[in-house]
N, C-alpha and C positions, 0 to 999 in steps of 0.2 A: 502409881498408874496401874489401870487393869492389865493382866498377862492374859494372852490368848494362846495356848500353845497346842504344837499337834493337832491340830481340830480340820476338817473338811467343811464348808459350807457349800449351800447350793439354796436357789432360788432368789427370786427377784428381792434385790434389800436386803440382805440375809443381816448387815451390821450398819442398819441406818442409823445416819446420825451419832456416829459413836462417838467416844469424847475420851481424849487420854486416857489409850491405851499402848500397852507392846503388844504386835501379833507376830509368832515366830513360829515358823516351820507349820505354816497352813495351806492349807489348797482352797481355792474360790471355784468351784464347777458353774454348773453350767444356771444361770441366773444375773438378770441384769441389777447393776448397781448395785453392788454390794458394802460400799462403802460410801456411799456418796451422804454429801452435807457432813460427815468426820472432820475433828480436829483434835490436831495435839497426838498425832500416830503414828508409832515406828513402827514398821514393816520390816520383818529380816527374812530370811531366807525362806520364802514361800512362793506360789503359785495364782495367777490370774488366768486365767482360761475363759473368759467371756465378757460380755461389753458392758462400758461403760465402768471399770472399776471406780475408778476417785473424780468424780464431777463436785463440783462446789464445793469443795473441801478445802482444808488449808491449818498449814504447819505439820505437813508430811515431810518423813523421812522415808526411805526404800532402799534397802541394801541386801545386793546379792540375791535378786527377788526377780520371775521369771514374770512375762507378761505374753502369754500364748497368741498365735495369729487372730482369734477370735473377740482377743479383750481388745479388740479394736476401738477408736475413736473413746480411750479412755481416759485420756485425762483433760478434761474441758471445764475452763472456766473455776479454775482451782489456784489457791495464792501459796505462794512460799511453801515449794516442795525440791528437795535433795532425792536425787538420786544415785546411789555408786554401785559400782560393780553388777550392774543389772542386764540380762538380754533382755530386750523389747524387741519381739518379732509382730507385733499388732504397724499397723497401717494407722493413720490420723491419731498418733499418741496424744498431742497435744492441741488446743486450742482455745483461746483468749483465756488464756493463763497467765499469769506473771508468776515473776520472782522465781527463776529455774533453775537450779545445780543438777547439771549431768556431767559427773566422772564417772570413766572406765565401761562403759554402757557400748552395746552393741545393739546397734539396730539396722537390720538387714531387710527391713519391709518400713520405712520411713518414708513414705509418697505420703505429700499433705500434711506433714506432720509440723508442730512448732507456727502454726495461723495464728495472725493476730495476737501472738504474746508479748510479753514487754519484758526489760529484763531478767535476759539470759546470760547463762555461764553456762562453758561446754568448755573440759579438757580432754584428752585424751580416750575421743571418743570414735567411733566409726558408723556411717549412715548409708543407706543405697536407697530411690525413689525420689522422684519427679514432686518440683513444688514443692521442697523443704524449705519451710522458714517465710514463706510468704506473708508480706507485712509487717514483719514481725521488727520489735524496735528495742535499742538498747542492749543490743551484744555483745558479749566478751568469747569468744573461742581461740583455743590455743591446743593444737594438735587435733585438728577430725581430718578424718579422711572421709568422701563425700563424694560417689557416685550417684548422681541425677541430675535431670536437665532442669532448669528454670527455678535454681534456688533463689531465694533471698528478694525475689519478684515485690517491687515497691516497700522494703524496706528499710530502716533509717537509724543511724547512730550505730554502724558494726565496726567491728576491729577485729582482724582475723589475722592469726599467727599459726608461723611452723605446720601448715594444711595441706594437702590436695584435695582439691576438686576439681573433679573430672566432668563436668556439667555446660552444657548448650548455652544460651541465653542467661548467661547467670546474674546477678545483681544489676536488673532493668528496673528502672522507676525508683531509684533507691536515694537516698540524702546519707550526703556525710557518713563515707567508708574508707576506711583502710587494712588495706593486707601488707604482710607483712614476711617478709620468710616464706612465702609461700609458692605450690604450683597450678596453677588452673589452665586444665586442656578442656576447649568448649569453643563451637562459633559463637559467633555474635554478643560479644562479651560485654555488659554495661552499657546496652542503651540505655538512653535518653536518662540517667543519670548524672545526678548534683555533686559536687565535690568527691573527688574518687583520688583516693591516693594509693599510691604500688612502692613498696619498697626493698630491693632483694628479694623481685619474685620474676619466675621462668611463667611465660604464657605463651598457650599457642593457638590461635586461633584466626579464622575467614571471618573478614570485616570486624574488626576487631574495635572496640573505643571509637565510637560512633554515637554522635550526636549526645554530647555528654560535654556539659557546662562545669569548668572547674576541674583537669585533670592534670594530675601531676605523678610523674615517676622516676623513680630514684635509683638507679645502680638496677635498670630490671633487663629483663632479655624478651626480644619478640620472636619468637621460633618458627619458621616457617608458617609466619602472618601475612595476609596480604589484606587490601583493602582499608589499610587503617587507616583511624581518626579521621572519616568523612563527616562533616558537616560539625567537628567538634571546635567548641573555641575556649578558651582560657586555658592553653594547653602547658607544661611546661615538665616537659619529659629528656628522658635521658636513658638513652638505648643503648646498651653495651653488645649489640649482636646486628646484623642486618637483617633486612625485613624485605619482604619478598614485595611489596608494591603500601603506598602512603594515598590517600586518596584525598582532594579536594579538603583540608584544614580551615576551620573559618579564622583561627588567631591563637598567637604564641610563639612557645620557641620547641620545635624539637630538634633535640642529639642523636644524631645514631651513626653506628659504624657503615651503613652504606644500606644502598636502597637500589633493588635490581628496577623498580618501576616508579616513578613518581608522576602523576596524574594533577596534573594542577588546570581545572578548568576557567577560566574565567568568567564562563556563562554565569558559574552558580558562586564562587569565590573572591573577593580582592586577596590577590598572592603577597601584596604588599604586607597585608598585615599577619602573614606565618614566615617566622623565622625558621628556618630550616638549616639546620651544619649536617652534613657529612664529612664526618674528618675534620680536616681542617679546612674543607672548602663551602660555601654559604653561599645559601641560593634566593 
């Protein structure tokens, strides 16, 4: 493989097209696309500082390699790329990209980032910014922690483990998810979502699990929740904490340790068809 080592570039395309190589301990100033259409390229301990670095590229690797607020909206529409130990302080890192490994990676300006990609892998990573991951299909995360509102917005096939997310509206329009070990503090959590599963996870949130077909919860806590599972049906949950008010259930069974409000209309519900225990007592 070519070695690129020590060197500064600057200006628009400074390494187009390049094709197996190593770049180690370089700076990319200030010029768009500097690598884009690359393949076959280690990246080690260097510098991105402007936009657009790795568009259409693919069989990157990135280790220990800084991506400055400016290399914004850099990696789009690029296949099978590794990244470890990297800060990304850029905004819209990613988009309609596949095939992603992100360990140890810090990214503190993550709004928009991860659109329309297909499988991801994320370990032990940290995000902050609104609309991460929207669309986005084929997930595996285990360990991020994940301040912004409106993750995961219509997307499908995720598995989340050992996380917090601290996020508003988070996984609305979504198919076939499961958390796992995890915490999420956010209102309005998983509308109008497809099969949703919670297992050994703390959540707390205003109108919570609403309108959402197919939900099941295993050994979770509702933490000063109220308004839950309105209009939701194929329910079959299991509440180890009380919940501050359950609203209008279309069907199922929920368990929980007690419920300061329960709201069962019949205007908009048949009550018949939501099993409800508190305790030992069924309603």
């Amino acid at each position: 493989m070519k070695k690129i080592n020590n060197q500064s570039f600057e200006g628009e395309r400074s390494l187009f097209a390049l094709n197996d190589a190593e770049i180690d301990r370089c700076t990319f100033l200030e010029g768009e696309s500097p690598l884009k259409e690359s393949k076959n390229i280690k990246i080690h301990d260097s510098t991105f500082s402007w936009k657009y670095p790795l568009w259409y590229a693919s069989h990157i690797e990135v280790i220990n390699t800084t991506f400055k607020e400016m290399a914004r909206s850099g990696i789009w529409y690029t296949k099978d790329i590794k990244m470890m130990h990297c800060q990304i302080d850029a905004p819209k890192i990613f988009r309609r990209s596949e095939d992603i490994f992100l360990s140890d990676c810090q990214m503190p300006n993550a709004s928009e980032s991860l659109w329309g990609c297909k499988n991801i892998k994320i370990e032990n990573c940290s995000a902050k910014g609104d609309y991460f991951g929207m669309n986005a299909e084929n997930i595996e995360i285990d360990n991020l922690h994940l301040d912004g509102n409106y993750c995961f917005d219509g997307g499908k096939n995720i598995v989340v483990r050992n996380s917090v997310l601290n996020s508003k509206d988070s996984f609305w329009n979504c198919e076939n998810v499961t958390i796992v070990d995890s915490v999420i503090d956010g209102e309005y959590l998983a509308w109008n979502t497809k099969n949703i599963t919670f297992i050994n996870c703390k959540i707390k949130s205003h109108q919570a699990l609403c309108y959402i077909d197919g939900l099941k919860m295993i050994n979770c806590q509702l933490i000063d929740s109220d308004l839950c599972f309105e209009f939701c049906e194929n329910i079959d949950a299991e509440i180890n904490s009380r919940v501050l008010s359950i609203k209008n259930p279309y069907s199922g069974t929920i368990k929980v340790n007690g419920v300061d409000e329960l709201i069962l209309d019949e205007q908009f519900i048949d009550k018949n068809k939501t099993n409800i225990i508190i305790k030992d007592e069924q309603i």
